[in-house]
Every structure is written in structure tokens, then in C-alpha cells.
N, C-alpha and C positions, 0 to 999 in steps of 0.2 A: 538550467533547464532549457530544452530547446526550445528559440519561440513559438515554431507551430504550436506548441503546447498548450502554448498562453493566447495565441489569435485566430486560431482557427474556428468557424463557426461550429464545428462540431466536436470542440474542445469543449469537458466542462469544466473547464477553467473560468473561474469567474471575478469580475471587478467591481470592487463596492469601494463607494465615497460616503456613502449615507448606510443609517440603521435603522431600522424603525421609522423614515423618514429625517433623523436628526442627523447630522453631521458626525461624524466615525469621533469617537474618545480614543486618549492617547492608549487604554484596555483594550480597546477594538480595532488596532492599527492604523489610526490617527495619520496620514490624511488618505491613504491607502492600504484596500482589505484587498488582496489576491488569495482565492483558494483557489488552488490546487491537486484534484482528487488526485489519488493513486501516485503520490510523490511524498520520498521520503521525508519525516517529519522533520529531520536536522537541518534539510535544505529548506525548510519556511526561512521565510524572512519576516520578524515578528515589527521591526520600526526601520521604515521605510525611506531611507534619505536622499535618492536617487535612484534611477534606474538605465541600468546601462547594456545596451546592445555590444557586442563583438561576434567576430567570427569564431575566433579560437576558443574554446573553453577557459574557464576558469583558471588560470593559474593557481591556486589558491591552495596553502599544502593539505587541507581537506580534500580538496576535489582532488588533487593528484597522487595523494597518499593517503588519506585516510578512510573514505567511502569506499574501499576496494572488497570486491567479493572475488579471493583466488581458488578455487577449488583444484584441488590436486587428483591429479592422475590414482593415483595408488598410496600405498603406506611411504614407500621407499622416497617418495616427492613429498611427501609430506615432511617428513624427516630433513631432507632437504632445503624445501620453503624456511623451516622452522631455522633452521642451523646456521646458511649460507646466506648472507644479507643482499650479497651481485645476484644471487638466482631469484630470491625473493623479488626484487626490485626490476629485476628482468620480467617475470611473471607480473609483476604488478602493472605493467605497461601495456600489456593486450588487451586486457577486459574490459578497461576506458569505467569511467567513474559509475559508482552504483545509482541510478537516477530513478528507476521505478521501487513502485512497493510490492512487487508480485499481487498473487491475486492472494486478497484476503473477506474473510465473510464470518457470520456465528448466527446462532438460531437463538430469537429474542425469547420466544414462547415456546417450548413451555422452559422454565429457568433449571439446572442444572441441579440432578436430581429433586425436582417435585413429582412429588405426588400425582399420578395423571390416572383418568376413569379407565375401563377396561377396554368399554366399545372405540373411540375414535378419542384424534387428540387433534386441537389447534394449532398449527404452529406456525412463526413469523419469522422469517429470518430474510437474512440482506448478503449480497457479496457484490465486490467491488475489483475490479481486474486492475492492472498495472496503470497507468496512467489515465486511472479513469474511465477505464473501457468499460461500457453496460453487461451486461449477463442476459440473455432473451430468455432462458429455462435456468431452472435452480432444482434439484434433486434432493431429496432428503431421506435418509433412510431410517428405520426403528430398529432399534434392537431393544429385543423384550429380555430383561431378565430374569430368570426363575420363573419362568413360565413353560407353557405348555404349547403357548399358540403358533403357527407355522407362519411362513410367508402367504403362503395358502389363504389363511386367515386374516388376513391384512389388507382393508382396501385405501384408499386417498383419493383425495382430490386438488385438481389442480387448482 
């Protein structure tokens, strides 16, 4: 992970020593807690025995081989990627290790097919961008099915 990630004031990367007030249990990453929004979950580090700065990335054949996201040009590279091990491996060298989570979000209320009234409906939901990044607006949209009623029909609020 890059360190800005982790020290920048408007990282919400966060460091806990303590829970509740009580000193971290070896369940609660004993003797450091780092969350890390918006990074992939493989890259936690669940028990903490050091912590080491470098410049270079990770040597690590995770990080240089296996976190990799190639997407291929067409069918014909695909076929390729998949076949040819020096092209794969060539390919796998540009895109540099996969470190965010893209943006991800879900709608808490109402829960997935319930029952909901005809006039208006509550809803909660949450998203969360790549490393953590806020969302300032979140858009939601209805689809009514087996209905009659139009967009027309539909109001919201923010």
C-alpha cells in the first residue's frame, strides 16, 4: 500500500491500539488495528509483527504475480494471454499490482425483494470509492414492476 494512504490527514486510514477503551486482543489485531477503506481485503494484514517502509514495492509473488488485473484487447489476446506464458507475463508487467477496490456500494433499505407501500419508500444505502474516497451525492433509482406507474409518478427526496 502506498504510504500516503496510510498518513495522510485526509486518508481514512485509521490506527487503533485500543477498543472500547481496553487494549486490542490478539481477535482484534493485538497490538495494531490498521483499517484501510477502499483496499483490497487480501492485502489486510490480519497479525502485525513489524512494519516496514521501502521504496520499491513489494517483491512478494502475490504482489508481482498474483494481484494482477490484465484485461485484453479483443478475443484474439485473450486467446493469447491465456495460451502464451512470455506474453502473459509481459502483460502482467504494466498494470503494476491491483491495490484499490474500485468503487463499491448496496441499498441497506428496503432489503431485496420486500414488500414495499405504493406511495413512497425509505431507503439507506452507502458507497464507498477506491481507496476510500467519499461520494458527496448517491442516486438511486426504482424500477417498479408490474405496475402501471411512470417516472412521471415518482417523486424523492434527498
Amino acid at each position: 500500500m502506498p504510504l500516503e494512504n496510510a498518513i495522510e490527514r485526509t486518508s481514512p486510514c485509521s490506527w487503533h491500539i485500543t477498543k472500547n477503551g481496553l487494549s486490542l486482543t490478539q481477535q482484534h489485531g493485538y497490538r495494531l488495528c490498521v483499517v484501510v477503506p477502499g483496499h483490497i481485503g487480501a492485502r489486510s494484514v490480519q497479525w502485525l509483527a513489524r512494519i516496514k517502509l521501502s521504496a520499491p514495492e513489494s517483491g512478494s509473488v502475490f504482489v508481482q504475480q498474483e494481484y494482477m488485473v490484465v484485461v485484453p484487447e479483443d478475443e484474439g489476446e485473450l486467446e493469447r494471454i491465456e495460451e502464451d506464458e512470455g506474453y502473459r507475463r509481459w502483460k502482467m508487467e504494466s498494470p503494476g499490482p491491483l491495490m484499490g477496490d474500485g468503487i463499491g456500494g448496496a441499498i441497506a433499505v428496503p432489503k431485496q425483494g420486500a414488500a414495499v407501500p405504493n406511495d413512497w419508500v425509505m431507503c439507506s444505502r452507502y458507497a464507498i470509492g477506491d481507496n476510500g474516497s467519499v461520494f458527496i451525492h448517491i442516486q438511486v433509482a426504482a424500477v417498479i414492476c408490474g405496475s402501471s406507474v411512470t417516472t412521471e409518478d415518482t417523486k424523492y427526496k434527498q
